[in-house]
C-alpha positions as CSV (number, residue, x, y, z in Angstrom):
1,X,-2.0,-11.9,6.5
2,X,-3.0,-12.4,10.1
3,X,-5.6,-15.0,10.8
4,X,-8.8,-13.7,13.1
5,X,-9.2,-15.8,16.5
6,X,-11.9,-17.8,16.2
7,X,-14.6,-16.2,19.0
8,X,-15.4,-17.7,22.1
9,X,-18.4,-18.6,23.0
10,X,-19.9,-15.7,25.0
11,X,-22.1,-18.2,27.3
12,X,-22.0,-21.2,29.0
13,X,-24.9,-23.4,30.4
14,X,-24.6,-25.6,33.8
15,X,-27.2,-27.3,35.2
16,X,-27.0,-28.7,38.8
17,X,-29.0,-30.8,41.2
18,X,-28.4,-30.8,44.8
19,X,-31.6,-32.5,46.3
20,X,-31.6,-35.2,43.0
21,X,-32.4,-37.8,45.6
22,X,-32.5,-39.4,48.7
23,X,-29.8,-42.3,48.8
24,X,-28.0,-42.8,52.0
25,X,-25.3,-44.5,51.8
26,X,-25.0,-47.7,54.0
27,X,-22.3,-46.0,57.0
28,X,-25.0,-43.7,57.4
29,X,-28.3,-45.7,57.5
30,X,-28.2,-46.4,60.6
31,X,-28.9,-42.7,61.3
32,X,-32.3,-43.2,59.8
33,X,-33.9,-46.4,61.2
34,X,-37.4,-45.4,61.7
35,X,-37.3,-42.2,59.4
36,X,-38.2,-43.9,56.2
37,X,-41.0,-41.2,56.1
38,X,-39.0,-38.2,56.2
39,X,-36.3,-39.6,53.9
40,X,-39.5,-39.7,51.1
41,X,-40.6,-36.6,52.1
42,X,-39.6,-33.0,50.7
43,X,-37.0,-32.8,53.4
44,X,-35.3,-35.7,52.2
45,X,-35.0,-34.6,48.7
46,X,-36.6,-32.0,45.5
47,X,-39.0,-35.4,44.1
48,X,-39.3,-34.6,40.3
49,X,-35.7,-32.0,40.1
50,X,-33.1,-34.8,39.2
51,X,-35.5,-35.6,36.1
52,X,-36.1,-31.7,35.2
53,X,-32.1,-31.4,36.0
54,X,-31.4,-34.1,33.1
55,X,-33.9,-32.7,30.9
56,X,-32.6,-29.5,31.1
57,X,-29.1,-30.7,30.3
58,X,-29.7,-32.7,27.4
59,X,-31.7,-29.4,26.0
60,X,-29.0,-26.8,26.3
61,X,-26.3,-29.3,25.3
62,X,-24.8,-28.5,29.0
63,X,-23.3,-30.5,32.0
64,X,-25.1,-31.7,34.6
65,X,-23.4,-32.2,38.3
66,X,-26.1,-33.6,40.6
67,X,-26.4,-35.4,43.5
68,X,-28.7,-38.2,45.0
69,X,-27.4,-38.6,48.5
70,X,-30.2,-37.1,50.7
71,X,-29.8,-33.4,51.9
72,X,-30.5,-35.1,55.0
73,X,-27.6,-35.9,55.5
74,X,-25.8,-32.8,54.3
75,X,-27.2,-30.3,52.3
76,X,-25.1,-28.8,49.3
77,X,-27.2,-26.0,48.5
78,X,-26.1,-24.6,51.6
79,X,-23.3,-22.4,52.7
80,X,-20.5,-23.5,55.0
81,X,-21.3,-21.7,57.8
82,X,-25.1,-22.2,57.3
83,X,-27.2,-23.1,60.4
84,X,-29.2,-26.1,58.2
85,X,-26.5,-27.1,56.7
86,X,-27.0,-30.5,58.7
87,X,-30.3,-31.8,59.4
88,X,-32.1,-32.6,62.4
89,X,-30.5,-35.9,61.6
90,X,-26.9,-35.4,61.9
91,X,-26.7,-31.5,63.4
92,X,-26.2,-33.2,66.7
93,X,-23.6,-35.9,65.3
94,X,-19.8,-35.1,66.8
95,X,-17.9,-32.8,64.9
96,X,-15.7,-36.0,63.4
97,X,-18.6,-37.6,61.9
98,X,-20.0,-34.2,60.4
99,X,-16.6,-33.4,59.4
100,X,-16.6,-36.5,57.3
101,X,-20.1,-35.5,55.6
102,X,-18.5,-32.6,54.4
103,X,-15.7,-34.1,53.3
104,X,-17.4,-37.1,51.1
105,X,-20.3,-35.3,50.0
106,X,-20.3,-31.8,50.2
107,X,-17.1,-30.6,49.7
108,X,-16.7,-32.5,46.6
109,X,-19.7,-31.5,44.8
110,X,-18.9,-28.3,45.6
111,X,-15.4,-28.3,44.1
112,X,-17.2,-29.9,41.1
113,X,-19.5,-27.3,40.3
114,X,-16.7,-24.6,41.1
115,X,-13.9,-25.7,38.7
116,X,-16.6,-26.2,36.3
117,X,-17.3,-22.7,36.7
118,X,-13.7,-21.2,36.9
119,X,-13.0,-23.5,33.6
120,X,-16.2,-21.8,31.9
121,X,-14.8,-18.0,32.8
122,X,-11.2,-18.6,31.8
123,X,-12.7,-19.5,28.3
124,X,-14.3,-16.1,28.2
125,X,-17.6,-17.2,28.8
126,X,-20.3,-15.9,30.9
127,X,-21.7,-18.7,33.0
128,X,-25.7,-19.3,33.5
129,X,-26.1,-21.9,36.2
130,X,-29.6,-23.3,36.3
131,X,-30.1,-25.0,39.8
132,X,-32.8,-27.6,39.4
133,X,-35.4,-27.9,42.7
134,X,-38.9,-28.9,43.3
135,X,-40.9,-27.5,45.9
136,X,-43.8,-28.7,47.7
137,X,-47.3,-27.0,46.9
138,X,-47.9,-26.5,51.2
139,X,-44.7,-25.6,53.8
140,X,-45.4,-24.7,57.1
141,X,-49.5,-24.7,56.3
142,X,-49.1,-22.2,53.4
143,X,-50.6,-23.0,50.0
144,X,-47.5,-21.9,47.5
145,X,-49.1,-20.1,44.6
146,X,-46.9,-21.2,41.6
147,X,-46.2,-24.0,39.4
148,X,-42.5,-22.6,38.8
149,X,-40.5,-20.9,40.6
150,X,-37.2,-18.9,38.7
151,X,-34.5,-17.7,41.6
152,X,-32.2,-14.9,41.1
153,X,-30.1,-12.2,42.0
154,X,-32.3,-9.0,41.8
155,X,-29.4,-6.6,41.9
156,X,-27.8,-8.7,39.1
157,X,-29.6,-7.4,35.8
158,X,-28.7,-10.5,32.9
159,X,-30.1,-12.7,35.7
160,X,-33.5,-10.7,35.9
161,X,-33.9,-10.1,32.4
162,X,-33.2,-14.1,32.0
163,X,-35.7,-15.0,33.9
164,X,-38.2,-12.5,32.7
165,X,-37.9,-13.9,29.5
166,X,-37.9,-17.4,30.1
167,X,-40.8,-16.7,32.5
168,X,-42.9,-15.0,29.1
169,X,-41.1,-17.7,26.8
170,X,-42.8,-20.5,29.4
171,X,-46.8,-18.4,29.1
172,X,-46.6,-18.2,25.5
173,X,-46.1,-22.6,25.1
174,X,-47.5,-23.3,28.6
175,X,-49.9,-20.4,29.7
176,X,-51.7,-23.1,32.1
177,X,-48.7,-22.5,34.4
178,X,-48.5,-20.2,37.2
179,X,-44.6,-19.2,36.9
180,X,-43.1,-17.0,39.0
181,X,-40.0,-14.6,39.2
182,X,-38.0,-15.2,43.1
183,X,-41.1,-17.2,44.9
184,X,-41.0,-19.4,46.5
């Protein structure tokens, strides 16, 4: 008698946190003397996502990787060749010194989240990566009209209907919230 492989889970959960704070580690500081304001501001970090990133984990069961250096300095969310990858801050630093951002911070993370990824889908799982961000209510003089925002891939249809049902799932126990689907 041949014994039935035990299934693999079909799904996996990761939760992340780019923006989880604004740190800036002391070779650095110097860069912001006299910026204290825009370190505490939105630019400097998602206030509030670290806290939703944890809680988030510890509901789903799943990993967290997060970071608290400011995206000041470098920001992970954004792509390699990305024009605001580097701030006002350091965009006009030499291409040593950015080179080293990259290298202690982004990269790093980065490589994190990937492997932990590639790990999930060489288990046969499907991977749903929840990305944990605030947003200010006002950008550029523009009230935002949501409490919640849920990002995804409109072309990608498990990713729409995902968030289409966690956005009813959040008006049936929260109706008070304004939550909506790609916006901001």
């Amino acid at each position: 008698m041949v014994k039935a492989a035990r299934p693999v889970p079909v799904e996996a959960i990761l939760v992340t946190c780019e923006h989880g704070g604004n740190r800036v580690p002391a070779s650095w500081r110097h860069l912001f003397q006299g910026r204290r304001a825009l370190l505490e501001s939105h630019r400097g970090y998602d206030a509030g996502a670290l806290t939703m990133a944890r809680a988030l984990a510890a509901a789903f069961g799943a990993p967290l990787v997060a970071s608290t250096v400011s995206r000041l300095l470098v920001d992970l969310n954004r792509s390699a060749g990305h024009p605001r990858r580097f701030s006002v801050v350091t965009r006009g630093l030499p291409a040593p010194m950015r080179s080293r951002l990259v290298e202690r911070y982004y990269r790093p993370y980065r490589v994190e989240v990937e492997r932990r990824v590639r790990r999930s889908v060489a288990q046969g799982r499907r991977v749903i990566h929840i990305s944990s961000h605030s947003f200010t209510p006002r950008l550029d003089g523009k009230t935002r009209r949501a409490d919640v925002g849920l990002l995804y891939h409109p072309r990608r249809p498990g990713e729409a209907e995902l968030c289409a049902r966690w956005q009813s799932a959040l008006a049936q126990r929260a109706p008070e919230l304004r939550v909506r689907r790609n916006y901001p």
